[in-house]
Structure formats: C-alpha cells, structure tokens
Backbone as CSV, one residue per row, in Angstrom:
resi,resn,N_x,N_y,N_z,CA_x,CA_y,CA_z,C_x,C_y,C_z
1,UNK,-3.306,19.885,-61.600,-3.339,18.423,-61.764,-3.780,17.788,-60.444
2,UNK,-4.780,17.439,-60.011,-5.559,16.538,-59.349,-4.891,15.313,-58.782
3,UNK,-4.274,15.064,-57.799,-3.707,14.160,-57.149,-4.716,12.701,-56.723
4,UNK,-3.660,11.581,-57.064,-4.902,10.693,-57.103,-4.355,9.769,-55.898
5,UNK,-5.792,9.610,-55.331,-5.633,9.002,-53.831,-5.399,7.348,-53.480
6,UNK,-4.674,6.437,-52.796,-4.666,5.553,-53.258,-5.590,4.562,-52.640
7,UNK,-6.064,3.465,-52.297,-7.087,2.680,-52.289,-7.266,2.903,-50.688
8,UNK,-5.701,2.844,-50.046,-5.525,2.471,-48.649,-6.087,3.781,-47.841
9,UNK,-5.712,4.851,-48.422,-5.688,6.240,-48.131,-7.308,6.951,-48.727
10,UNK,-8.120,6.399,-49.307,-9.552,6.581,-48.926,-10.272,5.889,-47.943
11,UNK,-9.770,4.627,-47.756,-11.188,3.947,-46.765,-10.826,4.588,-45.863
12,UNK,-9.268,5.100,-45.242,-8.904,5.576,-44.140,-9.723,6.822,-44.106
13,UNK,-10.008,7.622,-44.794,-10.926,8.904,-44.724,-12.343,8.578,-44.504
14,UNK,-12.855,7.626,-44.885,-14.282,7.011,-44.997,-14.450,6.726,-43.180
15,UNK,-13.280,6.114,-42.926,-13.312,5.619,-41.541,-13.105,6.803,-40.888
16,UNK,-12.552,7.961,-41.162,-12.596,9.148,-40.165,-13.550,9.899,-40.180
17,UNK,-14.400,9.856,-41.692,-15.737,10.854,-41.578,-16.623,10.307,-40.678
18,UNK,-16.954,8.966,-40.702,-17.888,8.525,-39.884,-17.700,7.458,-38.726
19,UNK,-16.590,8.834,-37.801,-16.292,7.235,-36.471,-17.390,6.792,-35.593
20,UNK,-16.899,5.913,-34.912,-17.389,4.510,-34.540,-17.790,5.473,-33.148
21,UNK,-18.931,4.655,-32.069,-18.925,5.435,-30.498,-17.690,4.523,-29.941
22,UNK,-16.876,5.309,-29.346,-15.262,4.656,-28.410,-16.066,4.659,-27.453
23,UNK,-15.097,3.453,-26.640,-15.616,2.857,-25.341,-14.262,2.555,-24.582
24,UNK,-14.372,2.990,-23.437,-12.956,3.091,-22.219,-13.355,0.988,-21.613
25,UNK,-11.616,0.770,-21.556,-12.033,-0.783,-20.783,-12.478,-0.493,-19.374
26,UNK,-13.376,-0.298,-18.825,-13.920,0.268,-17.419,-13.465,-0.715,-16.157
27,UNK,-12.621,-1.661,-16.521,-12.170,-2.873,-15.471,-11.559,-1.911,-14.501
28,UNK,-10.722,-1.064,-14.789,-9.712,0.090,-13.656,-9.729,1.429,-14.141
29,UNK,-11.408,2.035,-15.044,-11.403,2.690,-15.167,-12.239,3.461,-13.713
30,UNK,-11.604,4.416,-12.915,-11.745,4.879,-11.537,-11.647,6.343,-11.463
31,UNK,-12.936,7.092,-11.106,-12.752,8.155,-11.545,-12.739,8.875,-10.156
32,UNK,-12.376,10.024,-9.722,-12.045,10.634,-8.424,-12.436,12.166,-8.610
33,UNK,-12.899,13.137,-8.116,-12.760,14.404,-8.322,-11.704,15.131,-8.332
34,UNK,-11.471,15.938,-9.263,-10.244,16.765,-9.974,-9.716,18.089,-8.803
35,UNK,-8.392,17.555,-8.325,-7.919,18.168,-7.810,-7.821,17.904,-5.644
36,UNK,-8.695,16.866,-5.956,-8.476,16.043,-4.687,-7.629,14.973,-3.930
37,UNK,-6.590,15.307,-3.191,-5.930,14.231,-3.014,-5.898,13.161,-2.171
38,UNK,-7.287,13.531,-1.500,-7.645,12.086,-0.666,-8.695,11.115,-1.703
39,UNK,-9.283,12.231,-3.025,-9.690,10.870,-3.846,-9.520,10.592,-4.597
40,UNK,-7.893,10.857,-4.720,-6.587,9.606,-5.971,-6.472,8.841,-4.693
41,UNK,-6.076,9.239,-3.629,-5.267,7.962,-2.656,-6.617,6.867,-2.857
42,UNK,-7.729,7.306,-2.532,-8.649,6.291,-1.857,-9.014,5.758,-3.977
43,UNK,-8.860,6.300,-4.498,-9.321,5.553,-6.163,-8.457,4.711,-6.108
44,UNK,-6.992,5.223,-6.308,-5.771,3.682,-6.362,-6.147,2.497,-5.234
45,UNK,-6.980,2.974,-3.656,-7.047,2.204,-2.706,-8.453,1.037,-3.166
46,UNK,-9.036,1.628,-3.987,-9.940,0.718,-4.757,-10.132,0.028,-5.582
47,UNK,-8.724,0.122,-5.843,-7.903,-0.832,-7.192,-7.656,-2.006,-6.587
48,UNK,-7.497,-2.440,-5.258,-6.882,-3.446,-4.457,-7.703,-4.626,-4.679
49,UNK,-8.994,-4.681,-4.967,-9.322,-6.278,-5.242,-9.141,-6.601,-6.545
50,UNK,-8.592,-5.650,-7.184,-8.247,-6.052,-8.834,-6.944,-6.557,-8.890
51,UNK,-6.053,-5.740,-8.099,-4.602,-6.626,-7.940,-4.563,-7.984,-6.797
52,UNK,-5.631,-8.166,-5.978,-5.784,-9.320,-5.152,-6.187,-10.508,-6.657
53,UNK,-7.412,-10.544,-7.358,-7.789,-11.028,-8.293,-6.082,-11.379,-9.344
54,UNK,-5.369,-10.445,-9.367,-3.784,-10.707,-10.417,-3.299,-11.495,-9.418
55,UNK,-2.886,-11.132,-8.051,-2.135,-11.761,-7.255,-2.734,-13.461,-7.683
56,UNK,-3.266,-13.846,-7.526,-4.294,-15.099,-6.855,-3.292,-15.241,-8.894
57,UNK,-4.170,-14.926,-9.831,-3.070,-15.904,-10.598,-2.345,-15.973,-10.981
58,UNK,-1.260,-15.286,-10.483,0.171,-15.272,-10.572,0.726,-16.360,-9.628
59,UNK,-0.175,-16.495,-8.455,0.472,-17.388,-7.723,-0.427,-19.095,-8.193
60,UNK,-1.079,-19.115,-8.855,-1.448,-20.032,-9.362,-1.073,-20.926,-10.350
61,UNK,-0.671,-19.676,-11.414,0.532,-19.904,-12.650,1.654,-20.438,-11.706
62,UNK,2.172,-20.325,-10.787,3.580,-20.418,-10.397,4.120,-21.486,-9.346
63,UNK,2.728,-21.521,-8.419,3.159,-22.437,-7.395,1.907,-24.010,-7.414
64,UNK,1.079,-23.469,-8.272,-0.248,-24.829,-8.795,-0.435,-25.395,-7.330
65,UNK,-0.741,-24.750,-6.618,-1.428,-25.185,-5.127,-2.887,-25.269,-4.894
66,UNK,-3.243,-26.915,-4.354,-4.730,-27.136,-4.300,-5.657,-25.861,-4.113
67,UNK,-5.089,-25.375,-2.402,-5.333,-24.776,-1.907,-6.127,-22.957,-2.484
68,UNK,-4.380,-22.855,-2.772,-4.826,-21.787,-3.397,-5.827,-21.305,-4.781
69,UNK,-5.658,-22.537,-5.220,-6.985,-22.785,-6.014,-8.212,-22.690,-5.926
70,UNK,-8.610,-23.388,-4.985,-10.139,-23.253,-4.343,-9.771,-21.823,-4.070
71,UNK,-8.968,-21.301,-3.138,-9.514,-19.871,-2.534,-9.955,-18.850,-3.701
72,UNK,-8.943,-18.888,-4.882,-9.541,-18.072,-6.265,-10.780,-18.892,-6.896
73,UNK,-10.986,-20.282,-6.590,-12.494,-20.507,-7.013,-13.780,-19.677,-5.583
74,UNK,-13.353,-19.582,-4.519,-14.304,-18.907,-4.285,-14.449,-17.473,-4.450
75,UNK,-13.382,-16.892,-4.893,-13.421,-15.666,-5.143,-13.970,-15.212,-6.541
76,UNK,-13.874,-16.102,-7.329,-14.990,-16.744,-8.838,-16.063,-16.481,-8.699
77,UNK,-16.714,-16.982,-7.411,-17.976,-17.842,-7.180,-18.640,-16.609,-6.466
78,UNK,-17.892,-15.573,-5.452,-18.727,-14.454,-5.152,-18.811,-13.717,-6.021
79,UNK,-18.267,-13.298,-6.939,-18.424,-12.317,-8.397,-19.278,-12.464,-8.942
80,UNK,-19.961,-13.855,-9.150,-20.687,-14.640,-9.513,-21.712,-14.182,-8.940
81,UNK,-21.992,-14.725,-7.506,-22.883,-14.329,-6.748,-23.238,-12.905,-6.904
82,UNK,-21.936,-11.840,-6.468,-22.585,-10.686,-6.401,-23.415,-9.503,-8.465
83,UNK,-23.190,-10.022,-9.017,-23.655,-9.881,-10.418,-25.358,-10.586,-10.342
84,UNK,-25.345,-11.520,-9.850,-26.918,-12.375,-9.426,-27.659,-11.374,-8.688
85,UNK,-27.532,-10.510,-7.758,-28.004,-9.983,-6.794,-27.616,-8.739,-7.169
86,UNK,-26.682,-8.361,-7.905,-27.249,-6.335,-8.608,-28.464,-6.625,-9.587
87,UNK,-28.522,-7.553,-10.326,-29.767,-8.108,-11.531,-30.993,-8.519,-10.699
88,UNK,-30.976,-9.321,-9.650,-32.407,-9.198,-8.947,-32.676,-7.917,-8.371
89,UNK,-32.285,-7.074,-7.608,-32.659,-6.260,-6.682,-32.197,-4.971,-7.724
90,UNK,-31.513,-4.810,-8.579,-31.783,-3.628,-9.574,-31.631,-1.879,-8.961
91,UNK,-31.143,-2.334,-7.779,-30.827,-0.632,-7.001,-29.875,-0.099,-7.731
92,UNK,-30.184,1.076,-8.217,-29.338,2.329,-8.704,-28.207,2.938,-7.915
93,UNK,-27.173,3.149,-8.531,-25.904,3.727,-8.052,-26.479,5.247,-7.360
94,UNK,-25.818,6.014,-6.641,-25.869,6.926,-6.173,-25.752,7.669,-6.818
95,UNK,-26.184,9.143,-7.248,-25.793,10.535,-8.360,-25.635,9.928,-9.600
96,UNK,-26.900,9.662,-10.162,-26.669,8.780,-11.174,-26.051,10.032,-12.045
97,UNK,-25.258,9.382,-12.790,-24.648,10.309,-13.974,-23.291,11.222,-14.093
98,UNK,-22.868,10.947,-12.748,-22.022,11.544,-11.776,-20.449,10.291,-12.330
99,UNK,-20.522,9.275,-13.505,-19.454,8.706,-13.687,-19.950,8.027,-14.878
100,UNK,-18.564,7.962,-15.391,-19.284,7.287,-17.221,-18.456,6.132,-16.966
101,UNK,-18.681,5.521,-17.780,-17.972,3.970,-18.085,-18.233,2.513,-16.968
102,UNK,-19.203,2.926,-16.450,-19.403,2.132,-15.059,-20.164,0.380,-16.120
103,UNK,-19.267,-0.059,-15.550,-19.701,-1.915,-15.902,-21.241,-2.071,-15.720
104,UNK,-22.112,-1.707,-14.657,-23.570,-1.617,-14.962,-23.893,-0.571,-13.722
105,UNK,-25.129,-0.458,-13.923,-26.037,0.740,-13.712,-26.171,0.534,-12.568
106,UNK,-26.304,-0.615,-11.948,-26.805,-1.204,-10.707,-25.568,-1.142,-9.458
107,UNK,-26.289,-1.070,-8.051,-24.454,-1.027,-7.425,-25.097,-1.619,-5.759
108,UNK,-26.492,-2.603,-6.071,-26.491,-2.844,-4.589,-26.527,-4.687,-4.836
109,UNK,-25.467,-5.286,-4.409,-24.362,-4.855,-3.222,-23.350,-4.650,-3.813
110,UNK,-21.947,-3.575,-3.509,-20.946,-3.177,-4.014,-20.156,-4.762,-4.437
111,UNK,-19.636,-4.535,-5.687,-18.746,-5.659,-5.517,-17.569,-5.519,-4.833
112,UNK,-17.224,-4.620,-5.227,-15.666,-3.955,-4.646,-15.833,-4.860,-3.065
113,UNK,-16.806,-4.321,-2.254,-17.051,-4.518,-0.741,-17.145,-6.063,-0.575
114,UNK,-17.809,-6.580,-1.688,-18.095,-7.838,-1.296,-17.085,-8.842,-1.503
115,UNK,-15.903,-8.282,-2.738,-14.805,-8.919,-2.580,-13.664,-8.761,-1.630
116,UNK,-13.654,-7.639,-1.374,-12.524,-7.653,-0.355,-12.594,-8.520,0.828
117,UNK,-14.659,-8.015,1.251,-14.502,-8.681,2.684,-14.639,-10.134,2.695
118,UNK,-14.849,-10.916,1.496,-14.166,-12.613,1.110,-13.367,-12.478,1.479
119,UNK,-12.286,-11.269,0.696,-11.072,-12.304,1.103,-10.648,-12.068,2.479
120,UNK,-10.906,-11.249,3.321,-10.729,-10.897,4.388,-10.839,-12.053,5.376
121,UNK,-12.294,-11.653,5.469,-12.873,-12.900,5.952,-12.373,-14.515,6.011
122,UNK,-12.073,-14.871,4.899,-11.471,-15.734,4.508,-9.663,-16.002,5.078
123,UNK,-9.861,-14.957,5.133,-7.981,-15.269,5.355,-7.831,-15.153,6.623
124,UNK,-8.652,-14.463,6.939,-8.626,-14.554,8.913,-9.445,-16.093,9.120
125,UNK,-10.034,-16.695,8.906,-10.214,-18.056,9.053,-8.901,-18.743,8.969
126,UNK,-8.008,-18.361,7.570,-7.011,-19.277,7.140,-5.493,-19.431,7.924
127,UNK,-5.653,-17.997,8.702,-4.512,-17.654,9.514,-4.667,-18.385,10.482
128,UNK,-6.089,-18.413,11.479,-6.537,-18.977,12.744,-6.731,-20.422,12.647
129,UNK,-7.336,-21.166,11.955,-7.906,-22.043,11.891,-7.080,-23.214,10.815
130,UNK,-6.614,-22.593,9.981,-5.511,-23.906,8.970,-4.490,-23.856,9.236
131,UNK,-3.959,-22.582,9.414,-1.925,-22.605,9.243,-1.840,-23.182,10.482
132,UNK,-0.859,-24.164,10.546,-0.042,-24.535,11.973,0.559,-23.642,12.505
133,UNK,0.542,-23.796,13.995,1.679,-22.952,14.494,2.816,-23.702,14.535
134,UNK,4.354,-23.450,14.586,5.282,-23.906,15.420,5.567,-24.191,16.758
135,UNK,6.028,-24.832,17.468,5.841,-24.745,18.650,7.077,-23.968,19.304
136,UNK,8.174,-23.620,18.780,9.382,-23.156,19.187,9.119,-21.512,19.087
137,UNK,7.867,-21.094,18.656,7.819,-19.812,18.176,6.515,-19.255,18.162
138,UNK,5.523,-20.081,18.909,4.065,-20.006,19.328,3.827,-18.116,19.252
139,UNK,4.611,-17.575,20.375,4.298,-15.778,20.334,4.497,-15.323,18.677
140,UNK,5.840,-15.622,18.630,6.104,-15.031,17.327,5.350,-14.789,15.702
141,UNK,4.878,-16.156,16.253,3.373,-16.438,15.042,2.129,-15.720,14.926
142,UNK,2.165,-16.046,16.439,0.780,-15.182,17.163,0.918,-13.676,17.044
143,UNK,1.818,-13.040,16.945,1.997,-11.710,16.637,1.873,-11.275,15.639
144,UNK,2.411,-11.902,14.370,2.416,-11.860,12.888,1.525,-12.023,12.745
145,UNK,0.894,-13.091,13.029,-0.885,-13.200,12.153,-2.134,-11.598,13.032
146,UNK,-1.379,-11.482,14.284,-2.540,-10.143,14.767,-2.234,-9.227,13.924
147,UNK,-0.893,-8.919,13.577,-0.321,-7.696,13.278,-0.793,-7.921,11.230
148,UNK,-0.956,-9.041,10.963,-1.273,-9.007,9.705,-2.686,-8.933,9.222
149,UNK,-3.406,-9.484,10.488,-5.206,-9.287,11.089,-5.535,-7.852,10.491
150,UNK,-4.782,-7.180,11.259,-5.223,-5.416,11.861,-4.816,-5.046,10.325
151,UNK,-3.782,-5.436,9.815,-3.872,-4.229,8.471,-4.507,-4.965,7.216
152,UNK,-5.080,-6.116,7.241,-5.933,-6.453,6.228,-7.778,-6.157,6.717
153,UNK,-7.611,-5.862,7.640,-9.231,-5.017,8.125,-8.802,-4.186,7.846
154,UNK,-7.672,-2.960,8.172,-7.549,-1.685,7.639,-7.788,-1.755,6.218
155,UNK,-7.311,-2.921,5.207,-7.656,-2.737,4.056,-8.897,-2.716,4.062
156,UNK,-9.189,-3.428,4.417,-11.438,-3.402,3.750,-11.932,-2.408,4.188
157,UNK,-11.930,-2.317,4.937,-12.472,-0.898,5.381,-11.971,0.071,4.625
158,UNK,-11.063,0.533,4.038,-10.364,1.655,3.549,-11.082,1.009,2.004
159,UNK,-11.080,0.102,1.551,-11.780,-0.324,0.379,-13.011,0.262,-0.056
160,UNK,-14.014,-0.360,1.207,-15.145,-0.210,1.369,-15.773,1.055,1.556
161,UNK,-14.553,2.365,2.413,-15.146,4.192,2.544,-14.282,4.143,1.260
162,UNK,-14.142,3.991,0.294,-13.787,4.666,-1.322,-14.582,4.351,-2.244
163,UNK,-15.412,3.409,-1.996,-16.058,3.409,-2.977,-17.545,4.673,-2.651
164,UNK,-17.793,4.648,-1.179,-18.966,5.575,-0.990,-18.411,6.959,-0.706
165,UNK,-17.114,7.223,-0.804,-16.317,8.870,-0.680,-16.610,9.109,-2.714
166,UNK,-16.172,7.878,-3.304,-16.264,8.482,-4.292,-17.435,8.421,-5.381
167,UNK,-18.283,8.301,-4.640,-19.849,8.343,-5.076,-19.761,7.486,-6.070
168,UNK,-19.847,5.731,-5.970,-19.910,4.900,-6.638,-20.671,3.826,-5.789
169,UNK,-21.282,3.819,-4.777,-22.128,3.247,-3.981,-22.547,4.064,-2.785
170,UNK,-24.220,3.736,-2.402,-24.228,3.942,-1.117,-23.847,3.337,-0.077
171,UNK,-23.731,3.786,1.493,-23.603,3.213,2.676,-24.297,1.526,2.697
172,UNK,-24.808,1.728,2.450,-26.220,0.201,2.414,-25.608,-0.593,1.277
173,UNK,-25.434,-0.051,0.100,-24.974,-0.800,-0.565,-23.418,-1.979,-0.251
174,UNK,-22.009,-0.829,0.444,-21.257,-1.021,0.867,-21.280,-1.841,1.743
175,UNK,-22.536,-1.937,2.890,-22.750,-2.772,4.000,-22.866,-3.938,3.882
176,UNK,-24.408,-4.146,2.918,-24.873,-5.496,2.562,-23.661,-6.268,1.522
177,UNK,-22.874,-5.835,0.914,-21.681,-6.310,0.376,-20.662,-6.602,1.184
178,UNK,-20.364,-6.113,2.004,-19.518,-6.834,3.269,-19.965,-8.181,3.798
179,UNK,-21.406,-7.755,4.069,-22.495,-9.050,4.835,-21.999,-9.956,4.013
180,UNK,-22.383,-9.949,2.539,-22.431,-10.853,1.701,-20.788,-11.396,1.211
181,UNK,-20.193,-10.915,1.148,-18.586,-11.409,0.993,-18.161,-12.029,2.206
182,UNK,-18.215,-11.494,3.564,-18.244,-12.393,4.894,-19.174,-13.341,4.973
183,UNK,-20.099,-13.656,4.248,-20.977,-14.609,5.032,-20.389,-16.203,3.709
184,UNK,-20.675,-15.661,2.441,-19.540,-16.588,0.908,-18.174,-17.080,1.693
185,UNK,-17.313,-15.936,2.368,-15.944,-16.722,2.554,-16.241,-17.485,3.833
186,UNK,-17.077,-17.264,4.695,-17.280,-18.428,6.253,-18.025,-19.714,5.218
187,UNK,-18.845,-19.608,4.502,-19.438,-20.722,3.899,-18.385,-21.769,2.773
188,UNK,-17.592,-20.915,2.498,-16.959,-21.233,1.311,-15.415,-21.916,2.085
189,UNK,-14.863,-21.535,2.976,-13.880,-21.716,3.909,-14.530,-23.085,4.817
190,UNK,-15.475,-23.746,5.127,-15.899,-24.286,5.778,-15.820,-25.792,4.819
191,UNK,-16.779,-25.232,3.515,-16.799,-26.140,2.216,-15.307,-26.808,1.896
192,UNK,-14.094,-25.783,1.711,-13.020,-26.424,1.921,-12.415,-26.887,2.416
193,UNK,-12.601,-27.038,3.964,-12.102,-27.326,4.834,-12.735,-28.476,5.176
194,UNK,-13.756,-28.793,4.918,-14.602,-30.146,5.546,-14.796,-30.911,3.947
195,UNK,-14.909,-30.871,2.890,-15.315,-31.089,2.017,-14.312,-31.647,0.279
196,UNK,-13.833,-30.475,0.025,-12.555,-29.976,-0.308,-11.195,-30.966,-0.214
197,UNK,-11.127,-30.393,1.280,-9.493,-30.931,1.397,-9.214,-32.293,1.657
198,UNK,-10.324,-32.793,2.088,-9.878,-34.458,2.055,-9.670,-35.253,0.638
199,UNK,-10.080,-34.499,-0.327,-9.775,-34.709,-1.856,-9.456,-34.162,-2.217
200,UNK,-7.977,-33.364,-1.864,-7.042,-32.874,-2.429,-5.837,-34.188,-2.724
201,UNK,-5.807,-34.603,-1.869,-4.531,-35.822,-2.386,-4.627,-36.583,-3.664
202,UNK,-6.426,-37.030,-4.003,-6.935,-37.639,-5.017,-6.601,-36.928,-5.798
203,UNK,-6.929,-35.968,-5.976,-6.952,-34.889,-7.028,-5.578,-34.572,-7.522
204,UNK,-4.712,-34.513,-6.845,-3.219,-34.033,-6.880,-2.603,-35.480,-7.707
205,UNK,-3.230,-36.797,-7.470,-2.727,-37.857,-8.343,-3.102,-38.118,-9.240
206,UNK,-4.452,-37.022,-9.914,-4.989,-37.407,-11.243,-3.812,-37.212,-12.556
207,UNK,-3.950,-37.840,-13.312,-2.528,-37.502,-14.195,-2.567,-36.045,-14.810
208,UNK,-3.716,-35.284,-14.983,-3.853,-34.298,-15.544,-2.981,-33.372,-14.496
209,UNK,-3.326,-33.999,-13.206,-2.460,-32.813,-12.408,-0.879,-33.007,-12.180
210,UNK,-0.760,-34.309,-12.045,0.775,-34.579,-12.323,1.292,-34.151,-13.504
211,UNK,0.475,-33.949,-14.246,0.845,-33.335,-16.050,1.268,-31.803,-15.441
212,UNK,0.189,-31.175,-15.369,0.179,-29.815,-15.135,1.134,-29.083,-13.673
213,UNK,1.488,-30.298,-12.959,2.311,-30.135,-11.566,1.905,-29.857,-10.234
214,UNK,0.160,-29.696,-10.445,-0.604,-28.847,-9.547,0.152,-30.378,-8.053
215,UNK,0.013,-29.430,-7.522,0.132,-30.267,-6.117,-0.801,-29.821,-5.096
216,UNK,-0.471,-30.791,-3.786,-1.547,-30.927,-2.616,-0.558,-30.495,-1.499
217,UNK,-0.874,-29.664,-0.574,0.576,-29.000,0.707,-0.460,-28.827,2.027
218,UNK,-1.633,-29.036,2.160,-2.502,-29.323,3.000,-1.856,-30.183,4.512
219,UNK,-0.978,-30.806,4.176,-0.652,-31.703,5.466,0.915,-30.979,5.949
220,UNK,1.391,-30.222,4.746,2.695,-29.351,5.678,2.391,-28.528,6.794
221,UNK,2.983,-28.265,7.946,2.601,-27.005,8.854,3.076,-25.878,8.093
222,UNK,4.481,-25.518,7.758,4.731,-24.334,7.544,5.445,-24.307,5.966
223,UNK,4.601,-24.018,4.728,4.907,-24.171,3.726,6.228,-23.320,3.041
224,UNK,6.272,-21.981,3.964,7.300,-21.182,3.317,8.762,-21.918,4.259
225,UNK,8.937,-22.431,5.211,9.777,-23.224,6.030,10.514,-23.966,5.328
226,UNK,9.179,-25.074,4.965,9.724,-26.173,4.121,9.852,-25.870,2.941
227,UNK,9.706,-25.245,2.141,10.109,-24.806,0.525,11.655,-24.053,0.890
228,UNK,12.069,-23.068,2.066,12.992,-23.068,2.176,13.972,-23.673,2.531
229,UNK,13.877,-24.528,3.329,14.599,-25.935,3.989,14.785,-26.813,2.875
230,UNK,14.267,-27.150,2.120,14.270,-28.379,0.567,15.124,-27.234,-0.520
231,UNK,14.732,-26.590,-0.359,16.068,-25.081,-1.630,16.914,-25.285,-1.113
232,UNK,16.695,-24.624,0.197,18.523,-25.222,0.987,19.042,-26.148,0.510
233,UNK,18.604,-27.289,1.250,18.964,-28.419,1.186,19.771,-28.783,-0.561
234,UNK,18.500,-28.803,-1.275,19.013,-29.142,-2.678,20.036,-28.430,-3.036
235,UNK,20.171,-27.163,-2.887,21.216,-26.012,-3.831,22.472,-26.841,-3.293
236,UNK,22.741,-26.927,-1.387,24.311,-27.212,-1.146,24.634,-28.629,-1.954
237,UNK,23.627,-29.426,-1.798,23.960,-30.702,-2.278,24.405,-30.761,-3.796
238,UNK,23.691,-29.688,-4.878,24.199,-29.212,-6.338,25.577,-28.865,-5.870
239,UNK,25.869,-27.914,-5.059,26.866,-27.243,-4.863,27.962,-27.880,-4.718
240,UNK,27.938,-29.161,-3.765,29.100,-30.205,-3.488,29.230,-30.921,-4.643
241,UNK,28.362,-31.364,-5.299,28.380,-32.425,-6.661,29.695,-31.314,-7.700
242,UNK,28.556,-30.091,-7.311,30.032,-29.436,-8.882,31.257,-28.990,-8.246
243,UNK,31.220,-29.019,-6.475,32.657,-28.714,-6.700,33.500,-30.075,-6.894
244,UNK,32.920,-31.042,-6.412,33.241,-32.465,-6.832,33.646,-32.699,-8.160
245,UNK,33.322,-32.460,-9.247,33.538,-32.258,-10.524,34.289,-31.898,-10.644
246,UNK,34.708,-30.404,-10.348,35.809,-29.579,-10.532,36.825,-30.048,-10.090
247,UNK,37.255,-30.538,-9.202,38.356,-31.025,-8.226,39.049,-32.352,-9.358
C-alpha cells in the first residue's frame, strides 16, 4: 500500500531536488589559513572597524550627541568615498581566488585601512585639538591622551598588516587607504569644527531634536566629569527626598 504524501511534504522535496546557489553574509566573513595562529589573532584584529562602526551606534542610540554624530557621518561618507575609488581604478585583489565570499573583486584602496586610519586620524585631532584640558590635572590628561595616542596607532597599523598577512590586499593598496582615510578625517574634522559646530545649538533646538533628545555638549570641557557630577548630584538629592518621605 503506497503511502500518500502530503501537500507540505512534496514541495519540501521539490525544494531539495533542486537547491538554490547559498551565499555566506561576507560583512565578517574573514578567512585566515588553517592552522595558523597569528592569522586568527590578526583575522579577529580585522574585525575592529566593524565593531568601531557598532560602537559609533550604540553610542548614538544612547547618548544622541551632535558630535558624535557627525563623527559616524564621516565615517558614512569615507565608505562612501572608498567604494567610488575601488569602481574607478578597478585594481584586483591579490591571489585572486585565494578567498570566496569577498564583497567585490576590487581591493585598491583597502577599506578596512581607510577606515581605521579616519578614525584614527580623526580622534587624534579630537583628543588634541577639541577636548579641554583641566587645569588642576594638565599632566594627567596629557598622559592619557599619549598613552591612548600610542595604542590606537598600534591599532591601525595592526589593522592595516592583516589585511596584507592575510592576502586580502596589497602593500599599495593598504597604503593609499591610509592616505585616503587620513587625509577624509583632517578634511572632515576641520568641516566640523569650523563649519558644523557653530550649528550645533540650532540644530539641538529644532523640535525634531528635542523630540528625539539629540543634544549639543560642544561647549562642556569635560563631558564624562559633568555627566558624573549631575548623576551625583541628582541621585543624593532623590536620595534625601525619599528618606524624607520615609521619616
């Protein structure tokens, strides 16, 4: 007696005789040679402008700062850029064939390279040139921002030899992507700073942004200070009200 199949349980066979071509999401797909352990360290180490890219909107979702806004619009805007310039100049990746799932064919100038050294670039402007110092603590500042200098160049650089250790760009490619991410964040850092920030206050009073909460912190010196000093402040003052209550 011949078992009879039910409607759901043929297309499902129809769909297995003749599958589809699968495709990997290649955003953090990172491939390394098998059995190497300097190229897992340096593959995960090339993951870092993808979690800089999460960072940026997590802190966007959370703290709606002018500031930090523009800095993820220029980090928009070189992606942008660097996709313009693998499509004109059309240079081929290194060992072609040597990695599957690659976003396009093309790899001069690295993006990887060209984002990091934005933000690099960029943030060593932002350390030197925007944040206030204190004056009660001038060394102390000055130390933190060298000491935070030196290991965000260690990042790019360590960015920038993983992508050409793991044969996903050449040297040249890696280079002119540095050029080009340093030269976007001095242009783009300048734009905000002269351009930008004097219409941040406007902007911060449009109702859409009072809707949305985005604010303007451009004129604080030390933002993590004062966000802690105003928590302070507010929590004891909750604190006295309810023991006030209680009593």
């Amino acid at each position: 007696m011949t078992a009879r199949l039910c409607p759901g349980k043929m297309a499902l066979e129809e769909q297995c005789s003749a599958p589809p071509r699968w495709r990997s999401i290649s955003l953090t797909h990172v491939e390394f040679p098998d059995g190497d352990l300097t190229g897992r360290v340096l593959a995960y180490i090339s993951l870092l402008p993808i979690a800089i890219l999460v960072g940026f909107v997590t802190l966007i979702v959370f703290k709606r700062e002018l500031h930090t806004i523009s800095f993820f619009g220029g980090l928009i805007l070189n992606e942008g850029v660097n996709w313009l310039l693998k499509h004109i100049l059309r240079e081929p990746r290194p060992c072609a064939g040597a990695h599957t799932n690659l976003p396009t064919e093309y790899g001069m100038p690295s993006s990887h390279s060209q984002l990091i050294w934005f933000f690099v670039v960029y943030f060593f402007l932002f350390l030197y040139l925007r944040m206030h110092q204190t004056n009660n603590a001038r060394c102390v500042d000055l130390l933190w921002r060298h000491i935070l200098s030196i290991l965000l160049l260690g990042v790019a650089l360590s960015v920038s030899y993983s992508r050409v250790y793991l044969l996903y760009h050449t040297w040249s490619q890696v280079f002119y992507g540095g050029v080009a991410g340093s030269t976007i964040g001095i242009i783009w850092f300048l734009f905000t700073q002269e351009v930008l920030t004097p219409l941040f206050p406007k902007i911060a009073a449009w109702p859409i942004s009072e809707y949305f909460l985005v604010r303007d912190t451009s004129l604080i010196p030390n933002i993590l200070w004062f966000e802690y000093t105003v928590t302070r402040s507010e929590a004891r003052n909750r604190q006295r009200k309810l023991g006030t209550k209680l009593q």
